[in-house]
Kinemage of the C-alpha trace (Angstrom):
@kinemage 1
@onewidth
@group {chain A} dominant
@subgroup {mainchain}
@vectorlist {calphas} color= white
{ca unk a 1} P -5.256 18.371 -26.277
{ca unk a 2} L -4.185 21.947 -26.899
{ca unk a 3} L -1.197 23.368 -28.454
{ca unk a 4} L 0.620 25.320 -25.594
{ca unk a 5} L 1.136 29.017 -26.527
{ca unk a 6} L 3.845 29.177 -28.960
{ca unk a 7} L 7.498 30.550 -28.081
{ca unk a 8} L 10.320 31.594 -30.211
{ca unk a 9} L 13.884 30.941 -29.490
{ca unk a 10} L 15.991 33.552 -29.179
{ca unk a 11} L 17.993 33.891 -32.467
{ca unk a 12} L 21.795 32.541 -33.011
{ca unk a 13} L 24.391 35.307 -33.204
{ca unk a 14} L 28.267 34.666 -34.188
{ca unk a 15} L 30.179 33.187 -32.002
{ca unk a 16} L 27.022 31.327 -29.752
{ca unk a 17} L 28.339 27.919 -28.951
{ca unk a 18} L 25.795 25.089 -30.659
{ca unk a 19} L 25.607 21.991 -28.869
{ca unk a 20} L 25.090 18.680 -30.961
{ca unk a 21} L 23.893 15.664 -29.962
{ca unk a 22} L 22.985 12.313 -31.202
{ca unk a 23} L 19.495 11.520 -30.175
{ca unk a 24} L 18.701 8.554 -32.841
{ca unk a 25} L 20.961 6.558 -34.659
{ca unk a 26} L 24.611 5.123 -33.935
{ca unk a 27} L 27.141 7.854 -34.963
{ca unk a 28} L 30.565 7.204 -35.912
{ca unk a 29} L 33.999 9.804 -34.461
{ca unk a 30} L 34.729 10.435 -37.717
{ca unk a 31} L 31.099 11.709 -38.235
{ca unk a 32} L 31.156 13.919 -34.851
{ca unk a 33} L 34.835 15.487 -36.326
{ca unk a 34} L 32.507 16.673 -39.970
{ca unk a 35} L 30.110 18.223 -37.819
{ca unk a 36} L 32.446 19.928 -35.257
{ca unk a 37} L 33.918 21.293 -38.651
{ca unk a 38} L 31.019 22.414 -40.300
{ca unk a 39} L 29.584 24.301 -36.990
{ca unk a 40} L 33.237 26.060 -36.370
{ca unk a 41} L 32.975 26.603 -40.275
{ca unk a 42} L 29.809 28.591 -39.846
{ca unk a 43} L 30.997 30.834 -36.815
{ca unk a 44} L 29.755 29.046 -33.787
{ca unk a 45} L 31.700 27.184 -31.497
{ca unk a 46} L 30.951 23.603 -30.121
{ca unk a 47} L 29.934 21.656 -26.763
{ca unk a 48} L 29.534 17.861 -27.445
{ca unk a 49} L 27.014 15.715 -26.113
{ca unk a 50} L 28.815 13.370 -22.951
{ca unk a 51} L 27.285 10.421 -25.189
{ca unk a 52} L 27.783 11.236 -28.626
{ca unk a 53} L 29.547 7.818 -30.126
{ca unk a 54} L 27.571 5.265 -27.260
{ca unk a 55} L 26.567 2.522 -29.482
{ca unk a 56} L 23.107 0.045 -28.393
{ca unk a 57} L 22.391 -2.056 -31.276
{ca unk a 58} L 21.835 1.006 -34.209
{ca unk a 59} L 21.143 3.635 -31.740
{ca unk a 60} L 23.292 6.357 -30.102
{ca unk a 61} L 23.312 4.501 -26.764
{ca unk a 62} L 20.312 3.404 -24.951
{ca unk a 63} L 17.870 6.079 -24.628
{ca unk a 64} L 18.279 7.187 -21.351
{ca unk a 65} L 21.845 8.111 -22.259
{ca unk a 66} L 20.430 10.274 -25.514
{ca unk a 67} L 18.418 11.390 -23.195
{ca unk a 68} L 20.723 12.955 -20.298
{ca unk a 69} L 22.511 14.386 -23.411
{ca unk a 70} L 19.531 16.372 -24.690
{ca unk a 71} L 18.341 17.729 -21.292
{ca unk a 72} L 21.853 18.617 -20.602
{ca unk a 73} L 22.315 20.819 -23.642
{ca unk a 74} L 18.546 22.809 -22.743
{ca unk a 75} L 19.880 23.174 -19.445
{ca unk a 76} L 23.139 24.508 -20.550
{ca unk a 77} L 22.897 28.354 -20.289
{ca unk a 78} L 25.882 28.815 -22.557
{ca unk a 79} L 24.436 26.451 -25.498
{ca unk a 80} L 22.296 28.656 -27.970
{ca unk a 81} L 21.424 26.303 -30.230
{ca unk a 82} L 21.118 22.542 -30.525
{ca unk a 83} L 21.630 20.464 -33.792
{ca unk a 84} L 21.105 16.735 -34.295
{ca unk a 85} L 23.993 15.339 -35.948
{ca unk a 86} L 22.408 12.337 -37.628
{ca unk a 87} L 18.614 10.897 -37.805
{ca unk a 88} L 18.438 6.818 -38.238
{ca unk a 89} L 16.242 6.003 -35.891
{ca unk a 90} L 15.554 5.569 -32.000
{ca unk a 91} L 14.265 9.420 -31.593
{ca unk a 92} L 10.843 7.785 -30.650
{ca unk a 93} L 11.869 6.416 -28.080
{ca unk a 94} L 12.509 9.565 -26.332
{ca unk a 95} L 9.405 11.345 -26.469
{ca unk a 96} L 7.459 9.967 -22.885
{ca unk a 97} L 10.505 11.336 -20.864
{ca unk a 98} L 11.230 15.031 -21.855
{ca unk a 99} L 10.376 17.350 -19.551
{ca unk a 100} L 8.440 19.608 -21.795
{ca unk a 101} L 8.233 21.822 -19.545
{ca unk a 102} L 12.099 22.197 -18.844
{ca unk a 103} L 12.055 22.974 -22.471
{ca unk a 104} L 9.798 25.793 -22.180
{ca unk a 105} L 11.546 27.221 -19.680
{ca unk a 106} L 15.075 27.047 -21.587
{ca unk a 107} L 13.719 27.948 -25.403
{ca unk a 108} L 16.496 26.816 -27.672
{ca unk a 109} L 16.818 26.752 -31.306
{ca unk a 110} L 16.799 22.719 -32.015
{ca unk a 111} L 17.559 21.837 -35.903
{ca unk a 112} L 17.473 18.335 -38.065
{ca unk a 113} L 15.111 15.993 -40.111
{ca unk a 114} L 14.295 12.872 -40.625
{ca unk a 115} L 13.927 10.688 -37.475
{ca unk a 116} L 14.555 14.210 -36.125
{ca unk a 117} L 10.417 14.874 -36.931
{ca unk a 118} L 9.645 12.754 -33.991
{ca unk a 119} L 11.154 15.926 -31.606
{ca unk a 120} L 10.367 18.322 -34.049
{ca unk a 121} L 6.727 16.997 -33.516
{ca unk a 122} L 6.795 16.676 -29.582
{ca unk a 123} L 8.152 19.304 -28.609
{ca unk a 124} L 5.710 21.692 -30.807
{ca unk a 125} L 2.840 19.549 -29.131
{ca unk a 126} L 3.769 19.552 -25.508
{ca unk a 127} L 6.520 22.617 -24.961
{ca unk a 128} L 4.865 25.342 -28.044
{ca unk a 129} L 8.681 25.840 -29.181
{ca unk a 130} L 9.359 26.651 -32.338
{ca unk a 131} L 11.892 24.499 -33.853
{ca unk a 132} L 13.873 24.148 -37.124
{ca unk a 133} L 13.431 21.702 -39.886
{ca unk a 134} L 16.355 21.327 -41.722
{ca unk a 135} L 19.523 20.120 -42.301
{ca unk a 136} L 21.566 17.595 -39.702
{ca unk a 137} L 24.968 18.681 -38.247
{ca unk a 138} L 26.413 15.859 -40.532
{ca unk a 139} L 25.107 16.878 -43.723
{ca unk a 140} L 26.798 18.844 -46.483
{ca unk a 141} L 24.033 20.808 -47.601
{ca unk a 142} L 24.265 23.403 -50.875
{ca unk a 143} L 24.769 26.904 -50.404
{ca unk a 144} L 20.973 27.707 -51.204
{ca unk a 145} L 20.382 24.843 -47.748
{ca unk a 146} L 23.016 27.072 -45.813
{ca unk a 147} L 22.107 30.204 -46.361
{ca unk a 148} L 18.169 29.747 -45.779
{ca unk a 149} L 19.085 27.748 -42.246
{ca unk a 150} L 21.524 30.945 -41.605
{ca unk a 151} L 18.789 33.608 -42.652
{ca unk a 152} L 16.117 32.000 -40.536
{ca unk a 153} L 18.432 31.746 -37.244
{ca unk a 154} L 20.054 34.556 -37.549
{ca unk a 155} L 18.687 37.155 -39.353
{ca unk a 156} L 15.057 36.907 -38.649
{ca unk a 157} L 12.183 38.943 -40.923
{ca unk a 158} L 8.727 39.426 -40.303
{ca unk a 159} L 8.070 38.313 -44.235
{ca unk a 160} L 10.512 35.809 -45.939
{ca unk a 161} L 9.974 34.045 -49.568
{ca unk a 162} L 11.726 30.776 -50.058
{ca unk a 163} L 12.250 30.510 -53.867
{ca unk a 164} L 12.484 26.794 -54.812
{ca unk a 165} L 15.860 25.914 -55.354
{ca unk a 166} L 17.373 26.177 -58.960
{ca unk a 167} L 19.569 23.073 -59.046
{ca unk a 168} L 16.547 21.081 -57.727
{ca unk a 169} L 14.844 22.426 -61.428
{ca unk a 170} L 18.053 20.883 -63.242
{ca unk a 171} L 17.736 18.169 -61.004
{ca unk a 172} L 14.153 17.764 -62.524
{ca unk a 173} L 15.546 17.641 -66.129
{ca unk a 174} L 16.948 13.817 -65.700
{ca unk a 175} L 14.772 12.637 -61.757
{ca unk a 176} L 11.432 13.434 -62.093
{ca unk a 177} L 11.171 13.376 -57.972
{ca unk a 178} L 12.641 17.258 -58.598
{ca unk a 179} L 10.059 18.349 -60.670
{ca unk a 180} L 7.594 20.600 -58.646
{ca unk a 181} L 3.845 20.055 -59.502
{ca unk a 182} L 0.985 21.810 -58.769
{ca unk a 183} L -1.578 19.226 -58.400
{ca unk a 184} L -4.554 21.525 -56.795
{ca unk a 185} L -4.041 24.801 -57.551
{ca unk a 186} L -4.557 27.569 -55.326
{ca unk a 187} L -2.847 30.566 -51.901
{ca unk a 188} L -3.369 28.613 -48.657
{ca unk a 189} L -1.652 30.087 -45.121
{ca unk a 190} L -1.100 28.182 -41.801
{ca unk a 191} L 0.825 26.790 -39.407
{ca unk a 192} L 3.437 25.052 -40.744
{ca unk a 193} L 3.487 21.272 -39.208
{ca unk a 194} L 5.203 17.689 -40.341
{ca unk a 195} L 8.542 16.414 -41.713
{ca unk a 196} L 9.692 12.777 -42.713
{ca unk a 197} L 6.043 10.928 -43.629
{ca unk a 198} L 7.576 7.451 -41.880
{ca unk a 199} L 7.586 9.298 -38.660
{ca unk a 200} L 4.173 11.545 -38.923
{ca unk a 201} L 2.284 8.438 -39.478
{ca unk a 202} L 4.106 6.334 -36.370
{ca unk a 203} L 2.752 8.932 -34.316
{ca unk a 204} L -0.564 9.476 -35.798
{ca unk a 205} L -3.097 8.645 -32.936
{ca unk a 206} L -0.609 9.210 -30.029
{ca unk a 207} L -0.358 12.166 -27.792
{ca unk a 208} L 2.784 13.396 -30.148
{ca unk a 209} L 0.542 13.519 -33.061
{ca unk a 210} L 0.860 16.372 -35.424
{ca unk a 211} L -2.421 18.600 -35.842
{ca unk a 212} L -3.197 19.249 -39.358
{ca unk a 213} L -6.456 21.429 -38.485
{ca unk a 214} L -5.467 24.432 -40.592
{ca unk a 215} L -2.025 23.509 -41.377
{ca unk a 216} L 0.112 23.551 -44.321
{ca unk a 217} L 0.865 19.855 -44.168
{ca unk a 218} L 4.632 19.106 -45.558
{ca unk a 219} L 5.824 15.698 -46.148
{ca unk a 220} L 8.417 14.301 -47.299
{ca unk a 221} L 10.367 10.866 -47.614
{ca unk a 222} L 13.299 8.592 -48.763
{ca unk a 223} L 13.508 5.002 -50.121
{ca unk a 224} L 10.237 4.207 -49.990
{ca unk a 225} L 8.606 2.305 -52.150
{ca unk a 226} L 4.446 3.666 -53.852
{ca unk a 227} L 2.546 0.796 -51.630
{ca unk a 228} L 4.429 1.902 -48.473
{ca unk a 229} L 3.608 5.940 -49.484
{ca unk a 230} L 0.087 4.853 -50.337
{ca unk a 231} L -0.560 2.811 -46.636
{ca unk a 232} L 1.223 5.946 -44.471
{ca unk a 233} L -0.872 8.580 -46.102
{ca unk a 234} L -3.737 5.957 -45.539
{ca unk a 235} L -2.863 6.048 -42.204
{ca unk a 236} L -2.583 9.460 -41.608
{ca unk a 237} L -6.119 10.231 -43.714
{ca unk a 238} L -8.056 7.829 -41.565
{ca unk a 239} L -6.819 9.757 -38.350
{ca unk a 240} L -6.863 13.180 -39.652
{ca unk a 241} L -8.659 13.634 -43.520
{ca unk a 242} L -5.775 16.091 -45.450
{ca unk a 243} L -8.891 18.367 -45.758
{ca unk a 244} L -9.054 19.626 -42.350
{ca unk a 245} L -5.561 21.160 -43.921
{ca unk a 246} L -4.900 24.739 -45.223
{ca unk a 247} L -2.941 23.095 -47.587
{ca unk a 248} L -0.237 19.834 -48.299
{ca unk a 249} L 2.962 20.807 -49.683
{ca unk a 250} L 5.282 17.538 -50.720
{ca unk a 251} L 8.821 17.722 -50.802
{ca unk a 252} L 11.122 15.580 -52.754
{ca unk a 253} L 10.912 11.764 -52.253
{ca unk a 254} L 14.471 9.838 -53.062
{ca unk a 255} L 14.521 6.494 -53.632
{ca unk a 256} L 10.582 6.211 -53.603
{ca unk a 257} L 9.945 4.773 -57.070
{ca unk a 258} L 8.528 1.388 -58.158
{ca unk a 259} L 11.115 -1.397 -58.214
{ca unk a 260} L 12.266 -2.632 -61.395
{ca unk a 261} L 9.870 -4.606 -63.052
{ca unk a 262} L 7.274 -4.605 -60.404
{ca unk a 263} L 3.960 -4.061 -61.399
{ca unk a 264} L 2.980 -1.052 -59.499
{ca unk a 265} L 1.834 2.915 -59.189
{ca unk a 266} L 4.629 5.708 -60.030
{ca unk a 267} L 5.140 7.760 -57.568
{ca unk a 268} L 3.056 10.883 -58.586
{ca unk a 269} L -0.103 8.459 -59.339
{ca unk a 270} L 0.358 7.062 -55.666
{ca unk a 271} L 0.535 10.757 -53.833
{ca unk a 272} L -2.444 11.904 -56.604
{ca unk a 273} L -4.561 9.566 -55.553
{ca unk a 274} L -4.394 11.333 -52.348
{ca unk a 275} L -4.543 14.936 -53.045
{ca unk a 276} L -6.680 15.355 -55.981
{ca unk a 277} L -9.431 14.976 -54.521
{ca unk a 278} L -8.823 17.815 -52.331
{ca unk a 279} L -10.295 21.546 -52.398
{ca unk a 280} L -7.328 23.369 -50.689
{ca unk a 281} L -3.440 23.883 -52.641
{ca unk a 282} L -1.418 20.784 -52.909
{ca unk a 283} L 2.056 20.793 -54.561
{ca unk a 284} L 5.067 18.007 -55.041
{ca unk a 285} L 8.297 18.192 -55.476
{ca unk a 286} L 8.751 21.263 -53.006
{ca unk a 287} L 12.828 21.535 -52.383
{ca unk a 288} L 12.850 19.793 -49.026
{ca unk a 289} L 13.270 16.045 -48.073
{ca unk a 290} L 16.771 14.115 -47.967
{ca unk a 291} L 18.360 16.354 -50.395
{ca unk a 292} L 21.195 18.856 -50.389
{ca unk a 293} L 19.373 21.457 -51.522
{ca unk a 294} L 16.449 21.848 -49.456
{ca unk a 295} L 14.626 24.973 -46.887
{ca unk a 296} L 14.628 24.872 -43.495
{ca unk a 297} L 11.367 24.774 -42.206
{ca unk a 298} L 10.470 26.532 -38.641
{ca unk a 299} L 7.298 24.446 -36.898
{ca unk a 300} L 4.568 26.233 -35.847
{ca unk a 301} L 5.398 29.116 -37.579
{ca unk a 302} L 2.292 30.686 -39.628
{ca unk a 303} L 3.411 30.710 -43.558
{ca unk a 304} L 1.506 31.302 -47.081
{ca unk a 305} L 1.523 28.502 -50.023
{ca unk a 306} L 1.572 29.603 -53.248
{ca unk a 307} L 0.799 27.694 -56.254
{ca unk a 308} L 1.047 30.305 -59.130
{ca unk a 309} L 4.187 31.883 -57.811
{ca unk a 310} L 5.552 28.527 -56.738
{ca unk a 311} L 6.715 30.106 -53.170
{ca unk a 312} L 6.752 29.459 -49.318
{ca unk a 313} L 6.237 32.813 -47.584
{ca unk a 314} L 7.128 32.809 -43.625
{ca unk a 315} L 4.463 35.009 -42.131
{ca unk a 316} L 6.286 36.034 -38.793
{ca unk a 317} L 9.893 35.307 -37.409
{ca unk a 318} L 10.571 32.278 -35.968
{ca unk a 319} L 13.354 33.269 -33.957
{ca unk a 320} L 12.931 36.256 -31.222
């Protein structure tokens, strides 16, 4: 199925009220009061999702309740922007009953991770909106995190070079997860398309599946351990080979070493296995993933890997 043509939000100025909602996992008040906070911090003002602390089992109310929420907050001419306070999980379960083409109509700038991929992923498939990869309303991300989400929303370029982040290099020094490797060397540009590996390969083989034709593939992941790394990117190979890609660009994977005293593959042998054998540019340790410091990154936008300079270069705006 083809990609709709792509559309750009319109970008976030000071002031523009940002609506948040809770379209995954169970969210507590006192999480809803950090994220008011940080979005008042930052400028904007607030409109909270009718549904925001509804509790089914782990998820922010049943779905159709996360649901109404989301639609209400497209709908809401006022809202400029909507942010996901938390992932978890659940955000699947959303995906049949959008109206895509409500979306379209009301282009929004929609930001988060994680479980968030699931939207990030549907919505680029079925409603050709650029959205924003990066940190949830209830992080509390670094200043490098901040000002890149900032930049990209509000002060849009036609060229833009996300160095990697420096503390994620010091980082490197005592985690080896940090350290950024080139494993196939190499300048690859496409449309950037992905997120949290857990939720690319759930939807591998579904109508919400990302298209890695010509992509620059980004992953990333958190407390997983090398066997469950190795069977996702299985998964995803077997539907899609990584070769059809431009290139794969890994971000940093917490949490996804070996247990203790297992007998078992690091985490860079598990992931080689995988790209090595590749002829486009393929990097690790890339400063996104569940991190503080990490880039927000816009899906669908068009963007240039490179290995030698060890830079992400947006290739067009992704805000309008």
């Amino acid at each position: 199925m083809p990609h709709p043509p792509l559309i750009k939000p319109p970008r976030l100025a000071p002031g523009n009220t940002v609506g948040l909602i809770a379209p995954a996992g169970v969210i507590s008040q006192a999480l809803v009061d950090k994220s008011v906070a940080r979005v008042e911090a930052l400028g904007f003002r607030v409109r909270l999702g009718a549904h925001l602390t509804a509790v089914h089992g782990n998820y922010a109310g049943l779905w159709a309740q996360r649901m109404i929420d989301f639609n209400a907050m497209f709908r809401d001419p006022d809202v400029k922007a909507i942010w996901a306070i938390r992932g978890g999980s659940g955000a699947l379960q959303l995906l049949p009953h959008i109206d895509y083409q409500m979306v379209r109509a009301n282009p929004k700038i929609f930001v988060g991770y994680s479980d968030i991929t699931a939207l990030h992923l549907a919505l680029r498939r079925h409603a050709g909106l650029v959205t924003f990869h990066g940190p949830l309303a209830m992080s509390t991300p670094s200043d490098y995190a901040t000002t890149h989400l900032m930049n990209l929303l509000m002060d849009p370029q036609e060229e833009y070079v996300i160095p990697m982040s420096a503390e994620n290099d010091r980082r490197a020094l005592l985690a080896p997860q940090f350290t950024r490797r080139t494993v196939v060397a190499g300048v690859a540009e496409g449309r950037l398309t992905g997120g949290n590996l857990s939720l690319v390969a759930a939807l591998a083989g579904t109508p919400y599946a990302a298209d890695i034709r010509d992509s620059i593939l980004f992953l990333e992941d958190v407390n997983e351990e090398p066997y469950r790394i190795d069977r996702m990117l299985m998964q995803l190979q077997m539907n899609q080979p990584f070769g059809q890609a431009a290139g794969v660009m890994l971000g940093v994977f917490e949490g996804c070493g070996p247990a203790p005293g297992e007998s078992a593959l690091t985490l860079d042998e598990t992931t080689d296995q995988h790209l090595r054998p590749l002829r486009i540019p393929a990097v690790t340790g890339y400063s996104f993933g569940h991190i503080r410091d990490q880039f927000t990154l816009p899906m669908g936008l068009r963007a240039r890997l490179d290995t030698g300079t060890q830079t992400l270069t947006l290739l067009e705006a992704g805000v309008s």
